[in-house]
N, C-alpha and C positions, 0 to 999 in steps of 0.2 A: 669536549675539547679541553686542553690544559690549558693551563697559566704559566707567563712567563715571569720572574722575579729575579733581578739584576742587581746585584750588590757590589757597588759601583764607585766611580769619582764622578763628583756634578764639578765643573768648572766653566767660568767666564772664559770667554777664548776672546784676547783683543789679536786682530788680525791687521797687518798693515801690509799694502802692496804697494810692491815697487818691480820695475822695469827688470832688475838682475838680484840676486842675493850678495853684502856687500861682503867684502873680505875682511879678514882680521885686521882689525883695527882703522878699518874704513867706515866713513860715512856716506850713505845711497841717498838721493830725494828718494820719501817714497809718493806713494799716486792717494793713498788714504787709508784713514783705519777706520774700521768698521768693531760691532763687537755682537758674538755670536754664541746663544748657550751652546756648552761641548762638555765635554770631561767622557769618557769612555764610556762610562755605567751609563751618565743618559744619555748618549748619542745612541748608544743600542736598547734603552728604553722607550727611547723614541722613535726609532727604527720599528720593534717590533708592535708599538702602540700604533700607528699609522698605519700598519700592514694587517691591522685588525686582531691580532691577540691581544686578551686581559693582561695588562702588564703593571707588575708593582714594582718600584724603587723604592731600593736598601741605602742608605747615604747619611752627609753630615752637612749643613751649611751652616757658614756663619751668620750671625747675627749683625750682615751691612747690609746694603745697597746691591751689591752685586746676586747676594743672597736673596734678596726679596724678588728680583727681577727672575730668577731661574728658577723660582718656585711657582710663579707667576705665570710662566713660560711652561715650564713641565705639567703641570696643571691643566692647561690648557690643550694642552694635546692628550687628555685621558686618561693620565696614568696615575695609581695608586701611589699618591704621598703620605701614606701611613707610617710608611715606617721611613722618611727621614726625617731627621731632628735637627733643629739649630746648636752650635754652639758658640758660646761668647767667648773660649779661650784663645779662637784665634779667626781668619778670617776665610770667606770661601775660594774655594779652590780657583786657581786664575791660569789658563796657559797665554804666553804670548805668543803668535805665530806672524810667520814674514810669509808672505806668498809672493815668486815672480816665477815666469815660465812655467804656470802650472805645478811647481815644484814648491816643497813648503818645510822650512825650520820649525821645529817647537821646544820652547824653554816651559815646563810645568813647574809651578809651584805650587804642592800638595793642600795646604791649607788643613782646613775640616776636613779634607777625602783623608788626612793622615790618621784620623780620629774614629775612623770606624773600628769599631773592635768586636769581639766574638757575641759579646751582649746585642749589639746589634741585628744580628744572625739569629740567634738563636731563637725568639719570639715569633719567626716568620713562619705560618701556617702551612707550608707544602705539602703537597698530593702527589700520589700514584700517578704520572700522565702529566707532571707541572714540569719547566724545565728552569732549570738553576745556572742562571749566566754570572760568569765575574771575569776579570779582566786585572793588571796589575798597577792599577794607580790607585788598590786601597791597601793595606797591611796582610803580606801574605799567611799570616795565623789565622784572620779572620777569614778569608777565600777557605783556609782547609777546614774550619768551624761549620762554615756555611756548607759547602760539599760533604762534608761528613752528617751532617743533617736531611740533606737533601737524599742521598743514598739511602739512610736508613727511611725515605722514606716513598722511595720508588722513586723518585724524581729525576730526569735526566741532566746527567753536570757539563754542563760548557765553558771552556775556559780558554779565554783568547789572554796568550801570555805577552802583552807587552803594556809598556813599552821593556822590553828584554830582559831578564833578569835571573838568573840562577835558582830553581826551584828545588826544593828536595824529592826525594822517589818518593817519599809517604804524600805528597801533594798530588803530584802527576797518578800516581795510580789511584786517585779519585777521582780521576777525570774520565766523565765518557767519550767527550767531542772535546780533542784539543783543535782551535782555528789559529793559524799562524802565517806569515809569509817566509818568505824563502832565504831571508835576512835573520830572524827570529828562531826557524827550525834549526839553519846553522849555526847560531850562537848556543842552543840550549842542545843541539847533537855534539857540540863542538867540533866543527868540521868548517872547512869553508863552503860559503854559497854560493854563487852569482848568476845575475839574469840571465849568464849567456847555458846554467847548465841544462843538461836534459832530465826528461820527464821521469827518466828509468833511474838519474841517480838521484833525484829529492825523492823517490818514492823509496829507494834503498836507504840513502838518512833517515827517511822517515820509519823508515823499518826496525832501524836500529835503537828510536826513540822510543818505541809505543812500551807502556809499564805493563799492559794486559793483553791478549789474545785475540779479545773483542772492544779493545781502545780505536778510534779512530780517530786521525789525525789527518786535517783537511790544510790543506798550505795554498794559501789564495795567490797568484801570480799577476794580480793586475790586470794590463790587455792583454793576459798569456793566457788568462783563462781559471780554473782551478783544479789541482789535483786530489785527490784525499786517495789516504790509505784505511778502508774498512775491514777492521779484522786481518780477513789476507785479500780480501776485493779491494782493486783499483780500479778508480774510479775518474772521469776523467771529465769535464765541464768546458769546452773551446772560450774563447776570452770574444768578447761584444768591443768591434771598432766604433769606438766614440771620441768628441771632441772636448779633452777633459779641461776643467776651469780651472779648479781647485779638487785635490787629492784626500783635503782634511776629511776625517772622517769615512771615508769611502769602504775602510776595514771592518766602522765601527757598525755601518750599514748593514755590512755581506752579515757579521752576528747577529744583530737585532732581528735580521729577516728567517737568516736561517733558524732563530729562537722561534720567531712566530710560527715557522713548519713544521718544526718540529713539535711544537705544542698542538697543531691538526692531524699527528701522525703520517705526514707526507713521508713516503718514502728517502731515501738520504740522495737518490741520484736527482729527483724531483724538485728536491730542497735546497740542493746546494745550484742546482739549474734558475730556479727564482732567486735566490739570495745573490749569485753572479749578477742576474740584471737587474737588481734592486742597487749592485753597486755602481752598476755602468750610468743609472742613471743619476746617483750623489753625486759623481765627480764633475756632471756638466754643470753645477751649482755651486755658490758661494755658501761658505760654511760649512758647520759641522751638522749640529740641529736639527737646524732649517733645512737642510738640504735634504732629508730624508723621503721618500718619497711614499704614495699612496698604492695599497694595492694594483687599484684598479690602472693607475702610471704602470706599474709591473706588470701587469694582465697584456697590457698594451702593446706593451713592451717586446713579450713571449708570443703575441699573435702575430705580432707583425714580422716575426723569425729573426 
């Protein structure tokens, strides 16, 4: 079995809910703030550490309070903290989030995630069979250091591109498993997206994005389901009606999980089939983190159709 190694942003997520999200330059009561480890790198560290893969975390914290508490945190769910480091120049990474209706804002402030760099990458052990996850809330030199490591050493590269941001073609064609939503495909295909399109034309955007012949790019649609484009197979995953709470994190899940299947050599239709109900089951939960859930919840999950 492989290892999953996630070179990532660790962040405090304070979370406040209120009844509607307010408008510009309005003030809501809200209902409470809560506060929830998150940041993308360990929401899918800890995705994939719960769902039973070896999982190590690549990262920066600072050296506060918030930092102590998310090491404390990560820790505690299994995961290799070797290769994060504190730093004192600044502090750890914080997002704020407003949840109402299900629906959720986020203001990130980078922090230490802004602090990883290619030195951090480069020391990490990878194998033939390990799988190399990153995401865009650390410095994109470092994502292409890490991946370009990771290839040279069998290792399979996944990379969930957001929150959205312009990549170059030397990046993307290091990627074996791009995961994205339908918001994100069309910002980085440049084209527009939206809920209402069909199946036939995100799998044509997505056609148009892929850097390699055998690149796959998987576009998660929510309760729509998941599509992925493999190689030239489409592939196609129905969406799980559920009663969602909170949204956070739900993307950061479908990675972590589908990291851990891929690290078992699950096949990709099999994998993205568990990683769909690994998300359906985050959104009926509060938080990022926390809400990740347990194989055997996904087992559950899938038996019961």
């Amino acid at each position: 079995m492989g290892r999953v190694f996630v070179a990532g942003s660790i962040n405090m997520d304070v979370v406040a809910t209120a009844d509607r999200h307010p408008r510009v330059g309005e003030t809501v009561a809200g209902r409470q703030v809560l506060y929830f480890p998150g940041g993308k790198g360990a929401n899918q560290a800890v995705a994939a550490s719960r769902l039973g893969a070896r999982t190590t975390l690549i990262g920066r914290l600072g050296k506060d309070s918030f930092g102590a508490e998310l090491k404390a945190f990560l820790g505690d769910q299994g995961i290799d903290l070797g290769y994060v480091q504190e730093t004192a120049e600044t502090h750890t990474g914080t997002a704020i989030i407003t949840v109402a209706e299900a629906d959720n804002t986020i203001v990130v402030i980078p922090g230490s995630n802004a602090q990883v760099g290619a030195e951090d990458v480069s020391v990490v052990p990878l194998l033939k069979g390990d799988v190399a996850v990153s995401q865009f809330e650390i410095p994109l030199p470092t994502i292409a250091a890490f991946f370009r490591r990771a290839r040279e050493a069998g290792a399979v590269t996944v990379l969930n591109p957001a929150p959205a941001q312009k990549m170059s073609s030397e990046l993307l064609a290091l990627v074996d498993i791009l995961v994205l939503n339908e918001t994100e495909l069309g910002f980085l295909a440049g084209v527009e997206l939206s809920e209402s399109d069909e199946a036939a034309r995100i799998i044509d955007v997505a056609r148009q994005l892929q850097a390699r012949e055998d690149q796959t790019i998987c576009v998660t649609l929510g309760k729509r389901g998941v599509l992925a484009l493999a190689g030239r197979e489409e592939i196609s995953v129905p969406g799980r009606a559920v009663k969602a709470i909170d949204a956070t994190g739900a993307g950061d899940c479908f990675v972590g999980a589908l990291a851990a299947q891929l690290a078992e050599d699950t096949p990709l239709r099999a994998a993205l089939t568990f990683a769909n109900a690994a998300a359906s089951i985050s959104v009926q939960r509060m938080g990022a983190g926390p809400s990740m859930p347990t194989a055997a919840e996904v087992a559950a999950v899938l038996s019961a159709g």
